[in-house]
C-alpha positions in Angstrom: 0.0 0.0 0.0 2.9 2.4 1.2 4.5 1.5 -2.2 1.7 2.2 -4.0 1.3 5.6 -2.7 4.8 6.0 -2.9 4.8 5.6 -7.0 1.3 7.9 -7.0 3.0 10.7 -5.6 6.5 10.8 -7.6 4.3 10.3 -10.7 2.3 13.4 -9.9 5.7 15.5 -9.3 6.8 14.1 -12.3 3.3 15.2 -14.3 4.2 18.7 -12.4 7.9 19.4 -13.1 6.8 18.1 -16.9 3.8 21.1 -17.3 6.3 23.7 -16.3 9.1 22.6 -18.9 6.7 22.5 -21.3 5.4 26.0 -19.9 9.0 27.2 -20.1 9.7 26.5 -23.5 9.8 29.8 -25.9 7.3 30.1 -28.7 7.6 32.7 -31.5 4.9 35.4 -31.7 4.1 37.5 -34.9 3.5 40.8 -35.0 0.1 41.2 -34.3 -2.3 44.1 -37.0 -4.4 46.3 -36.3 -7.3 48.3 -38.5 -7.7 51.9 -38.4 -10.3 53.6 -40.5 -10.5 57.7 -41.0 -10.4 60.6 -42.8 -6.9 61.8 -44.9 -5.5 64.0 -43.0 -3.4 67.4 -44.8 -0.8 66.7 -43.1 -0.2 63.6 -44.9 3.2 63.2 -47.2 4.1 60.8 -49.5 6.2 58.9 -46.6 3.1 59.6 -43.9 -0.9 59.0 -43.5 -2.3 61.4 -41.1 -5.5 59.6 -40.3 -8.0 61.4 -38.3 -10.3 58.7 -36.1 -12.7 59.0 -33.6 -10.1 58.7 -31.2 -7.7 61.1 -32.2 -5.0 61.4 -35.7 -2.7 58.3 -36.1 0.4 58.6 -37.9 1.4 55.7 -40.2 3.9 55.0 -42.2 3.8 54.2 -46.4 6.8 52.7 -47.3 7.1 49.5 -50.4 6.0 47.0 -49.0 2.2 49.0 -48.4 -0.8 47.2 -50.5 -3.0 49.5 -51.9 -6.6 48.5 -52.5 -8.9 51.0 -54.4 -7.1 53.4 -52.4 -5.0 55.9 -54.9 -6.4 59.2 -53.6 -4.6 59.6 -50.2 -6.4 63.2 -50.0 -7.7 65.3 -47.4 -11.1 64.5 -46.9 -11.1 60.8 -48.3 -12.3 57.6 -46.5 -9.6 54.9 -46.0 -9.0 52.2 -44.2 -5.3 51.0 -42.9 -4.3 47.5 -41.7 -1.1 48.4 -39.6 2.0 47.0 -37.4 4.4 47.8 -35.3 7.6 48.3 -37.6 11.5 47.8 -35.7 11.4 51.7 -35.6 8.4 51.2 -33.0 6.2 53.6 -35.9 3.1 52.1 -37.0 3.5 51.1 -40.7 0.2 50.2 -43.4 0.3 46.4 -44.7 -2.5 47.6 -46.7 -4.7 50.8 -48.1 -8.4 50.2 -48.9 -10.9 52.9 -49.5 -13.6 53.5 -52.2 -11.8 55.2 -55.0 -14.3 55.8 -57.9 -14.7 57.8 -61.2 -17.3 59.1 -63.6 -17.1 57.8 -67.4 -17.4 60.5 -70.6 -16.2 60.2 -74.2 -12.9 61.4 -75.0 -11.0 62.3 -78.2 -8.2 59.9 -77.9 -6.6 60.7 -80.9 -5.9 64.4 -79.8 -3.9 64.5 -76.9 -1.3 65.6 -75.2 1.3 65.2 -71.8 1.7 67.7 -69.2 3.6 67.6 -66.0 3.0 69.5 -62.9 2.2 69.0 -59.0 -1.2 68.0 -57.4 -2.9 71.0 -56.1 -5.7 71.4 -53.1 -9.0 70.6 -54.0 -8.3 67.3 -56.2 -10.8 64.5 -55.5 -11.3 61.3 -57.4 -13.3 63.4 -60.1 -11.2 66.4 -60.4 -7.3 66.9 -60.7 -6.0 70.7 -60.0 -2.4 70.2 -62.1 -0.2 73.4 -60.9 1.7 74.0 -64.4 4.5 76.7 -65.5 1.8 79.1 -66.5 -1.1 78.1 -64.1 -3.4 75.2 -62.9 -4.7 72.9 -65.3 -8.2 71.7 -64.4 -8.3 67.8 -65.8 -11.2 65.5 -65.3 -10.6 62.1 -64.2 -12.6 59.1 -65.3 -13.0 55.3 -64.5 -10.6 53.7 -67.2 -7.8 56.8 -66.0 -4.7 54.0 -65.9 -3.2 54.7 -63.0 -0.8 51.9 -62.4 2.3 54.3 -63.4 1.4 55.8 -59.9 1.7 53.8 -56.8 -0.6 57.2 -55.2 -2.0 60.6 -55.7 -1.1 63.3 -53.2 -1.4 66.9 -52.7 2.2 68.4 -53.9 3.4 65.1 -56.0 4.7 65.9 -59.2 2.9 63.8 -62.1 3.1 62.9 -65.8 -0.8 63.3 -67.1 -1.7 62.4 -70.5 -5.0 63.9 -71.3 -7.8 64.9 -74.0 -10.5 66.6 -74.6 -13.8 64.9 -73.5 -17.2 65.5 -74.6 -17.9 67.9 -71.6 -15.5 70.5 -72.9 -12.9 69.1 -69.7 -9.6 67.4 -70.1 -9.6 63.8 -69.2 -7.1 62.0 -67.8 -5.7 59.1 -69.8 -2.9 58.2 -67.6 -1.0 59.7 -64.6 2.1 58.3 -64.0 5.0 59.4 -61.2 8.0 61.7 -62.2 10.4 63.4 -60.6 11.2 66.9 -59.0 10.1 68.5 -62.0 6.9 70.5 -62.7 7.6 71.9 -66.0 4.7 71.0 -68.6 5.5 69.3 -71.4 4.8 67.9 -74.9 1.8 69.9 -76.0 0.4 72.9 -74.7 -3.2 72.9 -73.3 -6.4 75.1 -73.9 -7.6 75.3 -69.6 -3.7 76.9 -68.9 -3.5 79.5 -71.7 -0.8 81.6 -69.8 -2.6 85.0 -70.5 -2.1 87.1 -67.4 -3.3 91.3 -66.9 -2.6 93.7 -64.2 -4.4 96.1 -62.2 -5.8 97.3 -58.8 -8.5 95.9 -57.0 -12.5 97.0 -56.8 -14.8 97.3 -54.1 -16.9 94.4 -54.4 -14.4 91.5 -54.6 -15.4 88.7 -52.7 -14.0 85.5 -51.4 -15.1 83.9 -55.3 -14.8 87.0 -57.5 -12.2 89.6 -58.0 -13.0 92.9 -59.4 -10.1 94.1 -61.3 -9.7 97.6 -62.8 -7.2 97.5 -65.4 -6.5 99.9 -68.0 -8.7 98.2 -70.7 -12.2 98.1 -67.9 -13.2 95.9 -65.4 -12.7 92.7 -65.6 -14.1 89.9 -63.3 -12.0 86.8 -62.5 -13.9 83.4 -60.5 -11.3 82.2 -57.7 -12.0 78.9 -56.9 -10.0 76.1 -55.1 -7.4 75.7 -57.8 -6.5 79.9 -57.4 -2.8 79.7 -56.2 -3.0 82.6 -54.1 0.5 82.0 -52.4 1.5 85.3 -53.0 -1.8 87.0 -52.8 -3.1 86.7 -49.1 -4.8 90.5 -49.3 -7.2 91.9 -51.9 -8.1 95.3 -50.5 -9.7 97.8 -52.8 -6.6 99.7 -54.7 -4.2 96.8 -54.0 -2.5 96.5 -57.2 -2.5 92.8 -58.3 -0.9 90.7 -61.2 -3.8 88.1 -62.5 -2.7 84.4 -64.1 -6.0 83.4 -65.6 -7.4 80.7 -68.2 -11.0 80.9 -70.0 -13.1 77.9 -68.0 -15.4 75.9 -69.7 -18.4 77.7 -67.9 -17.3 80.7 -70.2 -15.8 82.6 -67.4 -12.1 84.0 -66.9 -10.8 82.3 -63.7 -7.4 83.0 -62.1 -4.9 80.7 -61.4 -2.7 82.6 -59.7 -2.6 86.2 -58.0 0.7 88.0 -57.2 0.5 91.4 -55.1 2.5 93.7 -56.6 3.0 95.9 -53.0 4.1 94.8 -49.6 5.0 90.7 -49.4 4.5 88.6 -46.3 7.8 88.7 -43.8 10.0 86.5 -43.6 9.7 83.3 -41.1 10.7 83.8 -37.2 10.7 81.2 -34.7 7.3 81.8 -32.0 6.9 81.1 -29.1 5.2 77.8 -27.5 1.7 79.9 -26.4 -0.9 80.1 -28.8 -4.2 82.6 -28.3 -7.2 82.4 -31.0 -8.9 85.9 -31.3 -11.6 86.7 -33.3 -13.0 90.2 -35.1 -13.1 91.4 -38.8 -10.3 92.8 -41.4 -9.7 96.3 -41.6 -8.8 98.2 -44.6 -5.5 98.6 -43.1 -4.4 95.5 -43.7 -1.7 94.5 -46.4 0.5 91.5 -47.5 2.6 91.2 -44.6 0.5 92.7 -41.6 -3.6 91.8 -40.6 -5.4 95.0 -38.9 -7.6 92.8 -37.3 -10.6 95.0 -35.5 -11.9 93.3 -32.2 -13.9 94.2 -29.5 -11.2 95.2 -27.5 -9.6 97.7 -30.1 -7.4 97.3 -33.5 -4.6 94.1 -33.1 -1.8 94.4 -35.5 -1.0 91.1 -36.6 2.0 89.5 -38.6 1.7 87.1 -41.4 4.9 85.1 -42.4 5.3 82.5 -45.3 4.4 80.5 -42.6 0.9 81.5 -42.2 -1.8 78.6 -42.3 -4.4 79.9 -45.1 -5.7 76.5 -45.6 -9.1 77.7 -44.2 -9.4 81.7 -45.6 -7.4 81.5 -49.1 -7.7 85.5 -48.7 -8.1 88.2 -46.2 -11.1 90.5 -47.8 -12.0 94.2 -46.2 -15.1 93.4 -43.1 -14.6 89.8 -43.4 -14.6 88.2 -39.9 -11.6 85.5 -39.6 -10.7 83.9 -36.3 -7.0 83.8 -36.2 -4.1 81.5 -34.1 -1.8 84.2 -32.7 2.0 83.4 -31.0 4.9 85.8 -30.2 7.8 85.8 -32.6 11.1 86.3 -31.6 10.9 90.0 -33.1 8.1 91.0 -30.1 5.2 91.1 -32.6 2.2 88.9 -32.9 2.3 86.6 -35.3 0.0 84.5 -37.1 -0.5 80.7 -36.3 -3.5 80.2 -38.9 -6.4 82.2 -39.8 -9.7 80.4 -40.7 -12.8 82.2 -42.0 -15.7 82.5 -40.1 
């Protein structure tokens, strides 16, 4: 009996020291994904998706080895989903891209086209291309056969080879967009939407946020700004501002610019500012030029700096009794600066 006891109990410390080398032996573990889904961020690069998500903006990282699934249009505003990991750098990286990419169809003269290259501009969706070009912004339509397998992505500020034609709807169509380097030259033939034409003048009461008035020396003349104006070097249009015009007949048979250049006073130069940011609110005075905002509030007239750092994402211009709310910091110069300014 004492024997068999005996045997029981070395055969349960056996059973016992057995578990825990089997518990003590290593085992390999993979890296383990996870899926995000969001909104494009502007802040994205070619390198990094800034996805806004209900729980805050992840950074992830787009390197070769990223799948892209009806995903091409990595722009601000777009719907996509990422499947991410852990990379050895400890950053999140994107296995794979989906979203829901899609086009409208229309007939295009094929045999008539041509091949510009220039950069992505704001306000390009999956319909519409804004092409910044030598002599302005190129408006090109983009359609459901558009091959774009020359082009891993499309991205505000990538430069791009587009082939294009005219389509039934008076628009260029995009036949194929394909990646290029530095370069945003055009090339090959020149196109009817980026004529080059350009006038100078001052500016009119009654410009607004999507038409300028322009006297010039042969009348009036009314330009439409829209999202693919390039008003880097515009960021004022007060009555008697004088201002060069880059403009291109659109297919709704009115002039539109492409690009505005103010002739007087130019933004400063960039400073470093401080960590504290204030928002204040009030409308823009008539004082106001290229490189300083007279911004009236109810606590009296703030004189405001505007670098070539200034975020106009949100209020492309300043216009005479608009109301802006603008991000303010102090430079290293003493003076105010502004952060960003968005439109009220």
């Amino acid at each position: 009996m004492k024997k068999r006891i005996c045997a029981m109990a070395l055969a349960t410390v056996m059973l016992f020291f057995g578990s825990l080398a089997v518990l003590d032996v290593p085992t390999t573990v993979e890296a383990a994904e996870i899926t995000y889904s969001g909104t494009v961020s502007e802040a994205t690069t070619s390198e990094v998706l800034y996805l806004s998500t209900s729980g805050g903006t992840v950074q992830i990282k787009i390197d070769g080895g990223t799948e892209f699934s009806n995903a091409k249009f990595l722009l601000p505003g777009n719907s996509i989903t990422a499947n991410c990991y852990i990379g050895s750098d400890e950053y999140w990286h994107a296995s794979k891209l989906s979203g829901n990419s899609s086009a409208g169809k229309v007939s295009v003269d094929t045999a008539n086209k041509a091949t510009v290259k220039g950069r992505i501009a704001k306000g390009t969706s999956e319909e519409l291309l804004y092409l910044v070009v030598d002599n302005g912004t190129m408006q090109i339509k983009l359609d459901s056969d558009t091959d774009l397998s020359g082009c891993r992505f499309l991205i505000v500020g990538k430069t791009v080879s587009v082939t294009c034609a005219r389509g039934s709807d008076a628009y260029m169509h995009a036949m194929s967009i394909s990646d290029v380097g530095g370069s945003t030259s055009s090339g090959g033939s020149s196109v009817g939407t980026a004529s080059g034409n350009s006038v100078t003048g001052t500016v009119e009461k009654g410009t607004t946020s999507s038409v300028l008035y322009l006297e010039t020396s042969g009348g009036t003349m009314q330009f439409v700004l829209d999202l693919a104006t390039d008003a880097s070097e515009c960021r004022s249009l007060i009555p008697g501002q004088s201002v060069t015009v880059n403009f291109y007949r659109g297919s709704d048979a009115w002039n539109h610019s492409s690009k505005m250049v103010n002739n007087t006073a130019k933004a400063s130069a960039e400073t470093s500012l401080g960590s504290d940011r204030t928002t204040v609110t009030g409308t823009v005075s008539g004082d106001t030029k290229e490189s300083t905002l007279f911004l009236d509030t109810d606590g009296g007239t703030m004189q405001i700096r505007l670098d070539a750092s200034t975020n106009f994402s949100r209020c492309p211009v300043l216009l005479i009794d608009k109301k802006v709310e603008v991000v303010v910091a102090h430079g290293a110069d003493e003076y105010l600066h502004a952060v960003a300014i968005n439109a009220k």
